[in-house]
C-alpha positions as CSV (number, residue, x, y, z in Angstrom):
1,X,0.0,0.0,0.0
2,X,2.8,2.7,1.3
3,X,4.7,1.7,-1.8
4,X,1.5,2.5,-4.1
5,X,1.2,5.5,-2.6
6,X,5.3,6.8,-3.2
7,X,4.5,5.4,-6.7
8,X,1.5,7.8,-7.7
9,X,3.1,10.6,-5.5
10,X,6.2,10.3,-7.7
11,X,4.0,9.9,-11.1
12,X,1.9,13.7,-9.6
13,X,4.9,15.1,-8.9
14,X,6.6,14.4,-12.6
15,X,3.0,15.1,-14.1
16,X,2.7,18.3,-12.6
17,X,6.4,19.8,-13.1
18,X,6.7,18.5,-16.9
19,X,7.0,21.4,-18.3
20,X,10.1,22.1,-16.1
21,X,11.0,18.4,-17.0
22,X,10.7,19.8,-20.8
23,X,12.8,22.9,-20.2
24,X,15.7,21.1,-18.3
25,X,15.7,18.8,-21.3
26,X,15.9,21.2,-24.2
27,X,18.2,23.4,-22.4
28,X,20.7,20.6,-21.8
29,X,21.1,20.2,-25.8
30,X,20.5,23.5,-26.7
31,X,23.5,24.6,-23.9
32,X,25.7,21.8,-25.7
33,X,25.2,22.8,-28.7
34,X,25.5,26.7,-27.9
35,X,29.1,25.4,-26.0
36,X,30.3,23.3,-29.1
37,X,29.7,26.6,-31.7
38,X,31.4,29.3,-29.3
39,X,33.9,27.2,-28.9
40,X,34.7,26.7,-32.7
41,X,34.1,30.1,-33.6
42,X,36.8,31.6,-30.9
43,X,39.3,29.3,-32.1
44,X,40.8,29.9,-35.4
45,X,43.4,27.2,-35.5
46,X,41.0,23.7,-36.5
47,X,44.0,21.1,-36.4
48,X,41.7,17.8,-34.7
49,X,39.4,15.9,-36.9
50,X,36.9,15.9,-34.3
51,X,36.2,19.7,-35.2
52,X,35.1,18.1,-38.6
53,X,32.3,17.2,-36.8
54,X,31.4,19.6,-34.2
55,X,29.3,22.1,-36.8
56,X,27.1,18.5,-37.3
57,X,27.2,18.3,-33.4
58,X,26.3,22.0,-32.7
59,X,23.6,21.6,-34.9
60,X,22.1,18.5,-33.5
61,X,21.9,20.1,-30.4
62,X,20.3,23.4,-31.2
63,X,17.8,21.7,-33.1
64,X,16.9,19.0,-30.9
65,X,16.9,21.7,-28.4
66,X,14.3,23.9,-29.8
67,X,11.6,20.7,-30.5
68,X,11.8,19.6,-27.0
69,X,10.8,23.4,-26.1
70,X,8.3,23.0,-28.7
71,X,6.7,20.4,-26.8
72,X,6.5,22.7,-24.0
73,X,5.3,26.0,-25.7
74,X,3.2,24.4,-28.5
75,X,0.4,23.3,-26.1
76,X,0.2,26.5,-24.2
77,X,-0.1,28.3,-27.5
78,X,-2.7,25.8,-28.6
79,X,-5.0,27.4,-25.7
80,X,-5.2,30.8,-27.8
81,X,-4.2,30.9,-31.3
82,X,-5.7,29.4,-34.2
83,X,-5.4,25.9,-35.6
84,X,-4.1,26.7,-38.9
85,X,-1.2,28.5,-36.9
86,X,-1.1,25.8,-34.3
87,X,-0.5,23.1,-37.5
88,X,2.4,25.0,-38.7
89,X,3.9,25.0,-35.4
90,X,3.5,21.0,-35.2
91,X,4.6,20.7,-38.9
92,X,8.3,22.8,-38.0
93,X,8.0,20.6,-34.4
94,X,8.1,17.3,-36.1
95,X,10.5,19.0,-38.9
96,X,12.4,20.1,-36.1
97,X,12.9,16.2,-34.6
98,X,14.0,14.9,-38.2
99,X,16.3,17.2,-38.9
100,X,18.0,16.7,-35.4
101,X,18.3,13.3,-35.3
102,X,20.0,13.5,-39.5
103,X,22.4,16.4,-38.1
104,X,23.5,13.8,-35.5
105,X,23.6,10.8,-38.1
106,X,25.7,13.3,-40.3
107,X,28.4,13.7,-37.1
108,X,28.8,10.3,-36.5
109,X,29.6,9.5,-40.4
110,X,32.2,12.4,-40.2
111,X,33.7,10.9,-37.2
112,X,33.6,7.2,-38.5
113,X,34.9,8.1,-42.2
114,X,33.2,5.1,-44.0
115,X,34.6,3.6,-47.0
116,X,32.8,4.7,-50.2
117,X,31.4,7.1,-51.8
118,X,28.0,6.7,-51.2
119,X,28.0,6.3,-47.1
120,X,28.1,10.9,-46.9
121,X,24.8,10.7,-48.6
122,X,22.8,8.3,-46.5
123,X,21.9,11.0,-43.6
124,X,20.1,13.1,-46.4
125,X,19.1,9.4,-48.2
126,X,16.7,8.4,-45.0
127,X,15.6,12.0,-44.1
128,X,14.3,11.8,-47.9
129,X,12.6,9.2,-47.2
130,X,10.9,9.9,-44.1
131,X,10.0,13.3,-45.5
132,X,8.5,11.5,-48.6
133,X,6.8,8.7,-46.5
134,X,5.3,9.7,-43.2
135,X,5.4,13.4,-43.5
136,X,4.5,14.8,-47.3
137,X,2.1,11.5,-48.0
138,X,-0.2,12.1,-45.6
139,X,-0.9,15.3,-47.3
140,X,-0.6,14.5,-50.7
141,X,-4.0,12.5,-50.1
142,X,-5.5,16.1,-49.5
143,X,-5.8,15.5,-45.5
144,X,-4.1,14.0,-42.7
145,X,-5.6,11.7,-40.3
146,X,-5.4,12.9,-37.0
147,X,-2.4,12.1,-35.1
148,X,-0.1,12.3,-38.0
149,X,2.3,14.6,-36.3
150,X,3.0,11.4,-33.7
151,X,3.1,9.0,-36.5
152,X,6.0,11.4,-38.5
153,X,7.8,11.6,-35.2
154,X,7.7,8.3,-34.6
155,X,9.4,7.3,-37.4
156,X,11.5,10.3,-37.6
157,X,12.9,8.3,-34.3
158,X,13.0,4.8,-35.9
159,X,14.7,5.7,-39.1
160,X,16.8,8.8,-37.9
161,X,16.9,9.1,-34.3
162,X,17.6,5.1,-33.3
163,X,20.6,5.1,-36.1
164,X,22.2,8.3,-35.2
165,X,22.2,8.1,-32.1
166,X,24.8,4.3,-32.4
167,X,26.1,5.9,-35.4
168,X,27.6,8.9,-33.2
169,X,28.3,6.4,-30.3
170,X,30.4,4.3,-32.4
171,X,32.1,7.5,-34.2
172,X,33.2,8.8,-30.8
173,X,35.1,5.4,-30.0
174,X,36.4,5.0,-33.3
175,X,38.0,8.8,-32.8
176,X,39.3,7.8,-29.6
177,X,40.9,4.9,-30.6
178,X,42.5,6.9,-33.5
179,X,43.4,9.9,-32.9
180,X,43.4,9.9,-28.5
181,X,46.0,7.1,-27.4
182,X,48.7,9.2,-26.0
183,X,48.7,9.5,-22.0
184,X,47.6,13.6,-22.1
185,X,44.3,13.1,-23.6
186,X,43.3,10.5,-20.9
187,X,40.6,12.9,-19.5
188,X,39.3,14.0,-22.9
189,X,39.0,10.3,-23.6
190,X,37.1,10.0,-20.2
191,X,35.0,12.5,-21.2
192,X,34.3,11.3,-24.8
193,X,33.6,8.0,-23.5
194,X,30.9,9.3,-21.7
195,X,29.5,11.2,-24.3
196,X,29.5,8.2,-26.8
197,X,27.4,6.0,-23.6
198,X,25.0,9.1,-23.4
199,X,24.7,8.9,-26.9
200,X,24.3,5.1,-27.1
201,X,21.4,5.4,-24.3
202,X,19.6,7.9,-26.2
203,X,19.1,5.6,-29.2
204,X,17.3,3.6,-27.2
205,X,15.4,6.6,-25.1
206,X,15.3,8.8,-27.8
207,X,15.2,6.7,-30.7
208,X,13.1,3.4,-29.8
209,X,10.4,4.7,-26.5
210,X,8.2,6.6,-28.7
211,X,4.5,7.9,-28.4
212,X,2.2,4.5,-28.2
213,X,0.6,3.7,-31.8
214,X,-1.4,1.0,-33.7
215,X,1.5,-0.3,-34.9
216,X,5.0,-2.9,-34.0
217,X,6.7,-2.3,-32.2
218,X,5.1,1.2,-31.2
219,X,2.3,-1.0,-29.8
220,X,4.5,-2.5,-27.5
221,X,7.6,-0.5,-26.5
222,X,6.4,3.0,-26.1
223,X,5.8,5.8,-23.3
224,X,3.1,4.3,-21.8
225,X,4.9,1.0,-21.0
226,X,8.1,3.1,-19.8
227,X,5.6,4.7,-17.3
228,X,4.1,1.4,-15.6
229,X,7.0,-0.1,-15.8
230,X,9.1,2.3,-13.8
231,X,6.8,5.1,-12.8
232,X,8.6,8.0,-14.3
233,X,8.1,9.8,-17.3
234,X,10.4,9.1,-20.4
235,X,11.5,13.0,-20.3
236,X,13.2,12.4,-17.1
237,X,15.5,9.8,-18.5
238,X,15.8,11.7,-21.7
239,X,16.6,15.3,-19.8
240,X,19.1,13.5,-17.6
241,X,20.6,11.6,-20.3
242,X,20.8,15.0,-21.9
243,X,22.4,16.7,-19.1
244,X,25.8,14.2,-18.6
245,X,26.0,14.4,-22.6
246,X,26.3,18.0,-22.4
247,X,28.0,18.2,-19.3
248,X,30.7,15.6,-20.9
249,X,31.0,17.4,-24.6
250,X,31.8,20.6,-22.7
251,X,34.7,19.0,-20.7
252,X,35.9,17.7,-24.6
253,X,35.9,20.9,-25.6
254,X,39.4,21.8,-24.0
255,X,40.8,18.9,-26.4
256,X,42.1,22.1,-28.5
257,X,43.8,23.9,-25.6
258,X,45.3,20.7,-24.7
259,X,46.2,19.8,-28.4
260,X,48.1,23.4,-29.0
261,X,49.8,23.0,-25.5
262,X,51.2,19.8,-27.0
263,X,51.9,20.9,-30.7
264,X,53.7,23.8,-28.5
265,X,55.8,21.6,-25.9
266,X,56.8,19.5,-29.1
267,X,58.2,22.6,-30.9
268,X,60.0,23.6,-28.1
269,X,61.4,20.1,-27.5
270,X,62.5,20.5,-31.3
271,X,64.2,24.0,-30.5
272,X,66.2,22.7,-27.8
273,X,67.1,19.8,-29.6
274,X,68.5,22.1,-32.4
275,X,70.4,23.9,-30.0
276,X,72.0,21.3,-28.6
277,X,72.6,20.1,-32.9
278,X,74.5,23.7,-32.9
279,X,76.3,23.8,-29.9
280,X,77.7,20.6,-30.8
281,X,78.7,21.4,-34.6
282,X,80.1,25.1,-33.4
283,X,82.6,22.9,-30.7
284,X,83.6,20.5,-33.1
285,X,84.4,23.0,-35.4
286,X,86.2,25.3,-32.8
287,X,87.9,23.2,-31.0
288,X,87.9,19.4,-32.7
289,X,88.8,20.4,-36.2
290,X,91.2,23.2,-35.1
291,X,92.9,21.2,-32.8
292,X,93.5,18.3,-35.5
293,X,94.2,20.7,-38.1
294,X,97.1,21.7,-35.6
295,X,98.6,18.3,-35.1
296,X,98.4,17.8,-39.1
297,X,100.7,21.2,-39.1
298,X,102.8,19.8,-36.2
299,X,102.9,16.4,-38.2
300,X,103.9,18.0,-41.7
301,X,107.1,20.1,-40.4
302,X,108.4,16.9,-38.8
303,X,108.1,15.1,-42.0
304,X,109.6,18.2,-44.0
305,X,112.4,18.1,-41.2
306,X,113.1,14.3,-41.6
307,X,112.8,14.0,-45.4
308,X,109.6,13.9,-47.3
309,X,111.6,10.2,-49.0
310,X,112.3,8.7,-45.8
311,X,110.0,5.6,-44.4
312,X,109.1,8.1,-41.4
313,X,108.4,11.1,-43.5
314,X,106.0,8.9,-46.2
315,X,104.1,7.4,-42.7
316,X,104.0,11.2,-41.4
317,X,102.4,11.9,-44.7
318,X,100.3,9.2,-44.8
319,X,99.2,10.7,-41.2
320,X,98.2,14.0,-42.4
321,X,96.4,12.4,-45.2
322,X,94.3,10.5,-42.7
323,X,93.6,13.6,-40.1
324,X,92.2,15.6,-43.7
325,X,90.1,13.0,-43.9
326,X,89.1,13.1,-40.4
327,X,88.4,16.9,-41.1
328,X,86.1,16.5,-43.8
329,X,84.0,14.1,-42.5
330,X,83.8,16.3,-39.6
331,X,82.8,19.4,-42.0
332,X,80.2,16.7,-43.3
333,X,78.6,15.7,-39.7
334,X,78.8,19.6,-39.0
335,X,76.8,20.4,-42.1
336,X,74.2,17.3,-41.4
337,X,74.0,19.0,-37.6
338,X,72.9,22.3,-38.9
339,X,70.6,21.2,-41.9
340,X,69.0,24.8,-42.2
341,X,71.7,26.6,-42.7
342,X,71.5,26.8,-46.5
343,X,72.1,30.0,-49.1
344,X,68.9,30.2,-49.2
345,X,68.0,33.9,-48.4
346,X,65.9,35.1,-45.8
347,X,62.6,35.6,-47.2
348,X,62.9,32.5,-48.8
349,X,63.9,30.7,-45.8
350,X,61.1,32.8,-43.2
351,X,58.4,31.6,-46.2
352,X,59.6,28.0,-46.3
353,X,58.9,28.0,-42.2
354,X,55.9,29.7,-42.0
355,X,55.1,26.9,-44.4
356,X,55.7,23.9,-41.8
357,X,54.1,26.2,-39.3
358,X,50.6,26.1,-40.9
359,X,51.1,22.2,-41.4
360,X,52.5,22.1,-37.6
361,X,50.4,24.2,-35.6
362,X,47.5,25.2,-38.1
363,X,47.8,28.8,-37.3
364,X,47.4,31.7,-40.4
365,X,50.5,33.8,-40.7
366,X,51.7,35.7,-43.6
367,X,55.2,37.3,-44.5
368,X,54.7,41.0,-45.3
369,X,57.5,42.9,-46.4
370,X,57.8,46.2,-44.9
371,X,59.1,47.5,-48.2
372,X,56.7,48.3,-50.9
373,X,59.6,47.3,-53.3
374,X,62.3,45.4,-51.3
375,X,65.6,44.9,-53.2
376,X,66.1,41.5,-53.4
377,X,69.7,41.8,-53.5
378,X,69.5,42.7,-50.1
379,X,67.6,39.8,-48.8
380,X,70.2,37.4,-50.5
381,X,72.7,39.3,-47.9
382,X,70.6,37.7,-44.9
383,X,71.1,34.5,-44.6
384,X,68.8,32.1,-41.9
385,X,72.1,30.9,-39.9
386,X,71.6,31.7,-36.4
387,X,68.7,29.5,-34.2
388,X,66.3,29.2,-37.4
389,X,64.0,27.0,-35.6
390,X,63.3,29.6,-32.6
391,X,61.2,31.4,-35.4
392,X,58.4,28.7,-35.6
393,X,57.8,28.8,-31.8
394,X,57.8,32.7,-31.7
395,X,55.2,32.7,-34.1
396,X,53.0,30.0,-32.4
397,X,53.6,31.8,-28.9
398,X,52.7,34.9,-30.1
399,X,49.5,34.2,-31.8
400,X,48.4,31.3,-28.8
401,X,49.0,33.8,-26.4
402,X,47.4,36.5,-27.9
403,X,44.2,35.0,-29.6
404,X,45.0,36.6,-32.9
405,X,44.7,34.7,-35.8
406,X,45.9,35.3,-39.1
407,X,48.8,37.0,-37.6
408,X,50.9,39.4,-40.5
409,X,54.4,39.1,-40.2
410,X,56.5,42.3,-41.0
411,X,60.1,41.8,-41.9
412,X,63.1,43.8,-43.3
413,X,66.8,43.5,-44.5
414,X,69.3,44.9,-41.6
């Protein structure tokens, strides 16, 4: 009896507060999707493939957002407007719900990368269909039956809505097995994994519970059932479900301050290596070659003094041939230590790094000369010999640091 009781004081209390129910749940996807566009837009550097699919993704959620608010303004609005404007608001409402649940199709296929040519256009292949099938039919035969908003949503969630939501799931894993293995994106990982079971549970809340109908398996799994069974609306599940998906694809979001902090700490691990490439090359050439070109001196005026014929002056000869040997196969492991000091001029060599910087760290910058007619004479002068690779992380520093992207270079001969 007591249990009863807590059962239909639990099914009032959802009842009555639905419409807060409603609002929780559109917010949740709208927020995400509000999150996942802000995000994009202030960062001008793209280098992830997951931002491939993060318009698809932003889009999901502002769409999905605005029909579940639907549900909850639609009815009020019913109470005092008229029914040809009340019918156009349920025709965009179950628009609304298609084109979701295709937006979220379209992300998982971005994520996945399907062989083929054909597997882009099977989001807009099924929304065809349903459009052509459950929603235009009905009123190509001059009227719709009643209740043929709830049969076009219903199959909105069977064709688009139960497939986009695994299809996203299993895009998510398949990214993080990819692309996240290394030991700093363990938390991003954490997070996406949450994201992909939020979005795996949603296919079945979102995408298989729908509105009870005449027809399998609506007739048997449906919101009704859901309710007896457990005593809670289907919007609960569906608003939390939407909460921890939104609450995990923010935390994701700082995948691209954690990806520049690494392109970053790798550059600078390739600066310091090239320093230590130059300090090495500059003391063998100091002090290694000088000191052997010294003993092949020493060497050659003892030969000269005991006789260039003699057995000791051909094997003192025979020693400075070796130690010139020694020399230029040190001038050879000096010139494979510095490998960017070239003739090529600056400009040249600035343009040819600004080059691997967009490939590296995927920022805009161009080379302006502060000249309107520099003599390029005078940029042959300048040659890119002292730490070349300190340039690249400059650049990157400067623009991370900053937020300013395209950055404009200016540059002069001394």
């Amino acid at each position: 009896m007591r249990e009863a009781t807590m059962r239909t004081l639990l099914q009032n209390c959802f009842t009555t507060n639905i419409t807060l129910v409603l609002f929780v749940y559109g917010l949740s996807f709208f927020g995400m999707g509000l999150a996942v566009i802000t995000t994009r837009l202030a960062r001008r550097y793209k280098p992830l493939k997951l931002d491939r699919g993060m318009p698809w993704l932003a889009a999901f959620g502002f769409a999905h957002g605005l029909h579940e608010w639907g549900s909850m303004f639609i009815p009020i609005q019913a109470t005092y407007m008229p029914p040809e404007f009340i019918t156009a608001l349920r025709v965009l409402h179950v628009l609304l719900l298609a084109v979701s649940f295709a937006f979220l199709l379209c992300f998982g296929f971005t994520l996945l990368e399907p062989q083929g040519p054909y597997w882009r256009y099977l989001p807009g292949g099924l929304f065809v269909g349903w459009l052509m099938f459950a929603f235009l039919l009905p009123f190509w035969r001059g009227h719709a039956a009643p209740g043929w908003d709830i049969t076009a949503s219903i199959w909105a969630r069977y064709l688009l809505g139960f497939p986009g939501g695994l299809v996203a799931a299993a895009g998510i894993h398949f990214y993080i097995r990819q692309e996240l293995r290394t030991p700093a994106f363990r938390n991003i990982a954490t997070s996406l994994k949450i994201a992909a079971a939020a979005l795996g549970a949603y296919a079945f809340l979102g995408g298989l519970v729908v509105p009870p109908a005449n027809f399998f398996p609506a007739n048997v799994l449906n919101r009704a059932f859901f309710m007896n069974c457990l005593g809670i609306p289907i919007y609960v599940f569906r608003a939390t479900d939407g909460v921890i998906l939104a609450g995990a694809v923010i935390n994701a979001m700082k995948i691209f301050d954690l990806d520049i902090e690494h392109r970053l700490e790798q550059m600078r691990i390739q600066q310091n290596i090239a320093k230590e490439r130059e300090r090495i090359a500059r003391e063998l050439h100091d002090n290694t070659i000088q000191t052997i070109y010294a003993a092949g001196l020493l060497i050659e005026s003892i030969a000269v003094e005991v006789g260039p014929s003699s057995d000791i002056g051909r094997q003192l000869s025979s020693a400075v041939h070796s130690l010139n040997e020694a020399i230029d196969n040190l001038r050879s492991y000096i010139g494979d230590l510095r490998p960017l000091v070239s003739k090529a001029d600056l400009r040249d060599g600035l343009e040819a790094q600004i080059t691997d910087l967009n490939l590296t760290a995927l920022l805009d910058v161009h080379l302006e000369s502060i000249r309107k007619k520099p003599n390029r004479a005078q940029w042959r002068q300048q040659r890119i010999t002292q730490r070349p690779n300190s340039f690249p992380v400059f650049c990157t520093n400067g623009c991370v640091h900053s937020g300013v992207s395209p950055a404009n270079l200016g540059c002069a001969p001394r």
